[in-house]
Structures are given as structure tokens and as C-alpha cells.
MMTF fields as JSON, N, C-alpha, C and O atoms, coordinates in Angstrom:
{
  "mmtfVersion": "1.0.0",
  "mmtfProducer": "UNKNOWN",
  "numBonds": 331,
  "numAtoms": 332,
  "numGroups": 83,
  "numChains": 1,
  "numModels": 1,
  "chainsPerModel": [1],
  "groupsPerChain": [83],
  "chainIdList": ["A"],
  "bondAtomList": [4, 2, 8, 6, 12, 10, 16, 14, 20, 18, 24, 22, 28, 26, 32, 30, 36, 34, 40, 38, 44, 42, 48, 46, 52, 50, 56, 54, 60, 58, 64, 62, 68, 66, 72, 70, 76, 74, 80, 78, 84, 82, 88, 86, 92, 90, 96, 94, 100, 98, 104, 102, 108, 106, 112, 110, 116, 114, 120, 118, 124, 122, 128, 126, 132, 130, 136, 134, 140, 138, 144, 142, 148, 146, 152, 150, 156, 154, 160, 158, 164, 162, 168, 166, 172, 170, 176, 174, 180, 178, 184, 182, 188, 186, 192, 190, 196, 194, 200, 198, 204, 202, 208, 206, 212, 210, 216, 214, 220, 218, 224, 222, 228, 226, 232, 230, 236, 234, 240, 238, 244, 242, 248, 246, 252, 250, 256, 254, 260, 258, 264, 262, 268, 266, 272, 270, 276, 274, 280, 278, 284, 282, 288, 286, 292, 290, 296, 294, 300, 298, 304, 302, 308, 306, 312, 310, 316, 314, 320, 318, 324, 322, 328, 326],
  "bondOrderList": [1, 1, 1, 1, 1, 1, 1, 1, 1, 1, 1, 1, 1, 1, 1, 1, 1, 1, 1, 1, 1, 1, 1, 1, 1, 1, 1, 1, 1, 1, 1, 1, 1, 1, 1, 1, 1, 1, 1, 1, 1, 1, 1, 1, 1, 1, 1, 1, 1, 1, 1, 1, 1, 1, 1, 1, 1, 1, 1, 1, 1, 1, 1, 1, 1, 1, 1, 1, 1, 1, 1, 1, 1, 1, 1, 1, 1, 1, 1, 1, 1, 1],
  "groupList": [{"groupName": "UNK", "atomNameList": ["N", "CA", "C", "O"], "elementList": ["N", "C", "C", "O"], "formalChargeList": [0, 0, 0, 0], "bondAtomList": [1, 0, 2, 1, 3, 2], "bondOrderList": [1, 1, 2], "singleLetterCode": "X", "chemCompType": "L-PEPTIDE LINKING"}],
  "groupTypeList": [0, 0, 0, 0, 0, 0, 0, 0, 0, 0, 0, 0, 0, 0, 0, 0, 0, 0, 0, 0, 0, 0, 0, 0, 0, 0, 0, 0, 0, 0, 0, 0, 0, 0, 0, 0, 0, 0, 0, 0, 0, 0, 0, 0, 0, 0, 0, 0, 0, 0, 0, 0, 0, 0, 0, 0, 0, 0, 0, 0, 0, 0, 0, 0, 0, 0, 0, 0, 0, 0, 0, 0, 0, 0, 0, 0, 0, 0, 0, 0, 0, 0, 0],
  "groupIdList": [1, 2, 3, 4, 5, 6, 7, 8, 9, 10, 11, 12, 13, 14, 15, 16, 17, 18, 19, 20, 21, 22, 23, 24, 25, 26, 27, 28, 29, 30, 31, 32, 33, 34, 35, 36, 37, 38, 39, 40, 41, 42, 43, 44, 45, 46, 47, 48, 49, 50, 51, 52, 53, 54, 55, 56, 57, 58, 59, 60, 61, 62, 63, 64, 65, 66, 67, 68, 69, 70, 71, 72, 73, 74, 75, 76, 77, 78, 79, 80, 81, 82, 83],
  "secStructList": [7, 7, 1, 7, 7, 1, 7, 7, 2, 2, 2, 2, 2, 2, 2, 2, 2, 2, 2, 2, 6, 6, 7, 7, 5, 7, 7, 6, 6, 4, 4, 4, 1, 1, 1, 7, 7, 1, 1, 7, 7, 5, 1, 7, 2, 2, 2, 2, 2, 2, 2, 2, 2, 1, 1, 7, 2, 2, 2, 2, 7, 7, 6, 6, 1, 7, 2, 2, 2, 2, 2, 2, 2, 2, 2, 2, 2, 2, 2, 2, 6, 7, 7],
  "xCoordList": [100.252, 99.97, 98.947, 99.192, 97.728, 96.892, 96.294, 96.954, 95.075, 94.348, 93.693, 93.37, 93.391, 92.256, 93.255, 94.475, 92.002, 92.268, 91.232, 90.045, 91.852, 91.064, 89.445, 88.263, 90.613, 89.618, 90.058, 90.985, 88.844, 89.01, 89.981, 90.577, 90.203, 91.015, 90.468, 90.861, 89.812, 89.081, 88.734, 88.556, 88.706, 88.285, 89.604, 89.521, 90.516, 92.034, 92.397, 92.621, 92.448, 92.473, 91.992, 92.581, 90.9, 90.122, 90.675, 91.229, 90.878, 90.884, 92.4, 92.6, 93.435, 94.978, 94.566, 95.057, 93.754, 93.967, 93.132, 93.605, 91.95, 91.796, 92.291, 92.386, 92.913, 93.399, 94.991, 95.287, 95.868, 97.148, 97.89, 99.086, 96.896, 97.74, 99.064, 99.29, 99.984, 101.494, 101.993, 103.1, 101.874, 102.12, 102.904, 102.235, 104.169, 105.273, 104.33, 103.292, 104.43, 104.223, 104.232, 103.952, 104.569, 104.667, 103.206, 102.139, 103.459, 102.145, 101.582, 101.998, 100.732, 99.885, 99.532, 99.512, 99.365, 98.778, 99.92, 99.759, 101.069, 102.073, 102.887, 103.37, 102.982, 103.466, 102.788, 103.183, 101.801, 101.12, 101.254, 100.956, 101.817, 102.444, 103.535, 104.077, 103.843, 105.129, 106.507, 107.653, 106.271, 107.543, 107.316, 108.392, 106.762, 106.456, 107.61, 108.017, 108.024, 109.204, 108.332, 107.702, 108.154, 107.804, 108.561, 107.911, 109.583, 110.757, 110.497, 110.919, 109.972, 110.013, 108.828, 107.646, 109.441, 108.656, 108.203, 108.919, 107.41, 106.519, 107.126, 107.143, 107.604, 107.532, 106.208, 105.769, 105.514, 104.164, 102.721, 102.151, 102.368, 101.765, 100.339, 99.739, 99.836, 98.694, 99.165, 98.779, 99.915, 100.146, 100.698, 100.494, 101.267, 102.121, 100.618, 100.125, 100.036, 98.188, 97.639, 97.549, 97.332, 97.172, 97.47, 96.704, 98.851, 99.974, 99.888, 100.001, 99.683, 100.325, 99.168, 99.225, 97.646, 96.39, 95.433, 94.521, 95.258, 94.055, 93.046, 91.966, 93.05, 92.89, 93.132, 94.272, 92.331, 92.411, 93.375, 93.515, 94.172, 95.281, 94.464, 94.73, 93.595, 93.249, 91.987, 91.866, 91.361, 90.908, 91.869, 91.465, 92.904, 93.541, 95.002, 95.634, 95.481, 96.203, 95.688, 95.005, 96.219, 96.103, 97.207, 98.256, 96.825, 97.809, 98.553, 99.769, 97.515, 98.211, 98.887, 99.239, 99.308, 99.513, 101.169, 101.419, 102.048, 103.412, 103.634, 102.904, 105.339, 105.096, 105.262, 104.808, 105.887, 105.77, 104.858, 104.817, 103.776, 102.161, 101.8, 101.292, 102.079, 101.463, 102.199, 101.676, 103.002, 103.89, 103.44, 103.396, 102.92, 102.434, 101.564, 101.563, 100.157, 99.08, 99.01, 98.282, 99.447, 99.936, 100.252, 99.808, 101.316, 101.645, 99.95, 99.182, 99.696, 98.698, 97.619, 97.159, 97.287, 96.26, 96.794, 96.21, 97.731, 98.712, 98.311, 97.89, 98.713, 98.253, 97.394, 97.308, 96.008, 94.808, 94.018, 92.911, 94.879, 94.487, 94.986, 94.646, 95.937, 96.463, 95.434, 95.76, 94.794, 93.968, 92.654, 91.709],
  "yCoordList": [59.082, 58.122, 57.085, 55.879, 57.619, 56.175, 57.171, 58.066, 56.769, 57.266, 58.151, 58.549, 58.649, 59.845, 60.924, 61.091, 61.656, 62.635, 63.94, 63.788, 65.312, 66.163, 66.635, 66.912, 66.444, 66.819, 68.595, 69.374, 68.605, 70.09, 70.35, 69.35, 71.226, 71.147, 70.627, 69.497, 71.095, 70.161, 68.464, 67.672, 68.224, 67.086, 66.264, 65.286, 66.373, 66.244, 65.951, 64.779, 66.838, 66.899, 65.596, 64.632, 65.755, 64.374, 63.388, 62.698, 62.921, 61.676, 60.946, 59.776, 62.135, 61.603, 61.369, 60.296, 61.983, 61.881, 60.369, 59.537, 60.176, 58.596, 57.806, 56.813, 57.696, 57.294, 56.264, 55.101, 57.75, 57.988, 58.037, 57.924, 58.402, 58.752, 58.285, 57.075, 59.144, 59.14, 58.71, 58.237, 58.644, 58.517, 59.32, 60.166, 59.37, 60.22, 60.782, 60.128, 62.154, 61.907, 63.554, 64.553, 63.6, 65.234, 65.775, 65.162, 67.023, 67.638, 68.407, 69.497, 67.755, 68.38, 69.788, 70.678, 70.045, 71.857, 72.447, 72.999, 72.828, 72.856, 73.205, 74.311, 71.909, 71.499, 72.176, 72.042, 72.838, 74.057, 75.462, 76.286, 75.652, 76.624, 77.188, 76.398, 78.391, 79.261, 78.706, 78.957, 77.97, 78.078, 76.564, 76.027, 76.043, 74.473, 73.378, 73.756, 72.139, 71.394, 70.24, 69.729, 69.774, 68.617, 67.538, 66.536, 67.554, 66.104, 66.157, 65.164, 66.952, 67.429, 66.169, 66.127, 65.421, 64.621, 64.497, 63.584, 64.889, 65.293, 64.194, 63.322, 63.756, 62.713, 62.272, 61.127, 63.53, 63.075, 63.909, 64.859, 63.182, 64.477, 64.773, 65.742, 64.063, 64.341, 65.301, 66.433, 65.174, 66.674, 67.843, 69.0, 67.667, 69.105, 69.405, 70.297, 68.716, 68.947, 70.293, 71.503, 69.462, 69.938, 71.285, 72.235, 71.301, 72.071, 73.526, 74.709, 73.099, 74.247, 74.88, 75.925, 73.498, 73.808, 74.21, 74.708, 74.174, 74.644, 75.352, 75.064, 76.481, 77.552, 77.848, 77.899, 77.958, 78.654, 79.451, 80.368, 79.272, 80.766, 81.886, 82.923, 81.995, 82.687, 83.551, 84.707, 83.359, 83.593, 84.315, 85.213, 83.899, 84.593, 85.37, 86.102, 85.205, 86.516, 86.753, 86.05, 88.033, 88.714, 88.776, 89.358, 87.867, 87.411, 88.287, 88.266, 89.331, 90.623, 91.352, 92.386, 91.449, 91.922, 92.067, 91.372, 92.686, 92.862, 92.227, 92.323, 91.228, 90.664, 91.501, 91.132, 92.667, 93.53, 93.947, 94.158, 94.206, 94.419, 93.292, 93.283, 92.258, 90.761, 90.992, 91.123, 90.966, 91.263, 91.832, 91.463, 92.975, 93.976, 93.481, 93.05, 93.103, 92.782, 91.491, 91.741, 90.813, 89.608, 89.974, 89.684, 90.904, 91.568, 92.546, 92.016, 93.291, 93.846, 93.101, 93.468, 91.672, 90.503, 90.112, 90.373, 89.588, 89.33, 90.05, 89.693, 91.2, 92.323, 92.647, 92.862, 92.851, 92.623, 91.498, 91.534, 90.318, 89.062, 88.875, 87.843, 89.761, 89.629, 91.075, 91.19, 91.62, 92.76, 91.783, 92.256],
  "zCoordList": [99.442, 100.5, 100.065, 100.105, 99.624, 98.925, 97.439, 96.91, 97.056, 96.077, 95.625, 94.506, 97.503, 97.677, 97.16, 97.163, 96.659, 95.693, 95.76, 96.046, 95.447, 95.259, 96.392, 96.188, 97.883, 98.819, 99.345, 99.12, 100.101, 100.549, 101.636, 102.036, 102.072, 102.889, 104.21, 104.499, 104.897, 106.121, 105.973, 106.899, 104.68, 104.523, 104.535, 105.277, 104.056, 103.763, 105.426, 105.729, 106.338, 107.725, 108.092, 108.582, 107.782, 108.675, 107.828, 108.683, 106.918, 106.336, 106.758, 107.085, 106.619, 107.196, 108.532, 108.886, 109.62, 110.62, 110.92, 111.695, 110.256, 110.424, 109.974, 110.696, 108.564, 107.667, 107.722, 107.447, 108.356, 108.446, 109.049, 108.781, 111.033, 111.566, 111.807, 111.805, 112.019, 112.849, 111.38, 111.632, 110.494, 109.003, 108.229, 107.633, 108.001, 106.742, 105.813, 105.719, 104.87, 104.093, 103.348, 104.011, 102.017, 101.837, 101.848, 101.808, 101.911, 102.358, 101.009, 100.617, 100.49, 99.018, 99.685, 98.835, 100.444, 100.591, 100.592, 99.503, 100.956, 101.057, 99.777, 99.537, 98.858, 97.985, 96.594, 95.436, 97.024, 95.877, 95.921, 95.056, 97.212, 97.717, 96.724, 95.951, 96.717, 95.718, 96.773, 96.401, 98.05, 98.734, 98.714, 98.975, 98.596, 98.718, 97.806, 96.707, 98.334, 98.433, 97.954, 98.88, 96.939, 96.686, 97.331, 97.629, 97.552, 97.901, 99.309, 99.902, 99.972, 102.042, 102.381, 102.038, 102.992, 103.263, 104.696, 105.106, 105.736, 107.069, 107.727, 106.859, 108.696, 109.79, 109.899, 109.796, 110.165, 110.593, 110.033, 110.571, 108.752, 108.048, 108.54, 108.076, 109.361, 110.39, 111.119, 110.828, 112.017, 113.155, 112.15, 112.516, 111.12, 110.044, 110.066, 110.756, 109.382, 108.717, 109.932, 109.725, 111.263, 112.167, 112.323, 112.161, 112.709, 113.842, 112.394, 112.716, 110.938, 109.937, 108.94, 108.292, 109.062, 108.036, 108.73, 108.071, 110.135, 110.407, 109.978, 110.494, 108.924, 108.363, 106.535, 106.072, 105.969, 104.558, 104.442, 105.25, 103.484, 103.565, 103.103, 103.712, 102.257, 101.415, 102.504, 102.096, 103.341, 104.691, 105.818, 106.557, 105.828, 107.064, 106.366, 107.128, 105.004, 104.414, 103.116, 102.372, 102.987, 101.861, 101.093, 101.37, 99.653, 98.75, 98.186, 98.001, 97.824, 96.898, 98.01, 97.441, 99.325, 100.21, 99.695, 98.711, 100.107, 100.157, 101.517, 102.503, 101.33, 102.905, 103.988, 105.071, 103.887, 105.298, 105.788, 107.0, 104.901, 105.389, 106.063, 107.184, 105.333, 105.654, 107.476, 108.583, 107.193, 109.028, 109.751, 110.925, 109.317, 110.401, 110.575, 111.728, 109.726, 109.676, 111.144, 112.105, 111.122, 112.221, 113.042, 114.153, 112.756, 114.816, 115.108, 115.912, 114.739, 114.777, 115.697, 116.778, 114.772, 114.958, 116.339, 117.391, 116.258, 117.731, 119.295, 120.395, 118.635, 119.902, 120.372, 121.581, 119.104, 119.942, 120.424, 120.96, 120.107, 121.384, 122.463, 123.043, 123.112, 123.938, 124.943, 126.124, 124.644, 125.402, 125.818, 126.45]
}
């Protein structure tokens, strides 16, 4: 999208969202990802940012995790916000 380069993730947030808003554009966090689509290009890469980064992955899963743990682990999380 422009030049900026090599921000954090919160910082990344804010800058599309002043920057960019309502703005196309593929999503560099995403796109480093093992499932990540370089060519996927966002309608709107402020709200994807939003609606999909809020959060560190590396903070809210566990990488070495197997994904069915990772599953449970979430329903688990799930359930006790709902008590």
C-alpha cells in the first residue's frame, strides 16, 4: 500500500486505520502465516486488520499445540465466558 515498513502489530492497526481507511489491500500479517495467500487481496484491509488482528497469535494460541487441542482449548475459553 505505501512504504511503511516493519511495524508492530498494533502499530500496523493504527497506521492503515489513519492512513488507509476503507482501503484494498493484502494483509502482511496474514501473508506470513503457513495458511497465508499472498495474491488475497482485503476489500477492506482496515476492518480485516480489525475484525481478524486484534491480538498476537503467539499470546492467544499455542503453536506447538496439535489443532484439536488448539479446538478444545477455544471451546473451553468459550465456555467459561459465557458463566
Amino acid at each position: 500500500m505505501c512504504g511503511e515498513s516493519n511495524l508492530e502489530r498494533q502499530a500496523l492497526l493504527k497506521h492503515v486505520a489513519s492512513k488507509h481507511p476503507g482501503k484494498p489491500g493484502v494483509c502482511p500479517i496474514c501473508v506470513v502465516q503457513s495458511y497465508g495467500d499472498p495474491n488475497y487481496v482485503s476489500k477492506n484491509l482496515s476492518s480485516h486488520l480489525n475484525l481478524r488482528h486484534q491480538f498476537d497469535l503467539d499470546t492467544v494460541i499455542d503453536n506447538e499445540a496439535q489443532d484439536d487441542a488448539q479446538l478444545m482449548e477455544a471451546i473451553r475459553r468459550s465456555l467459561k465466558d459465557l458463566k
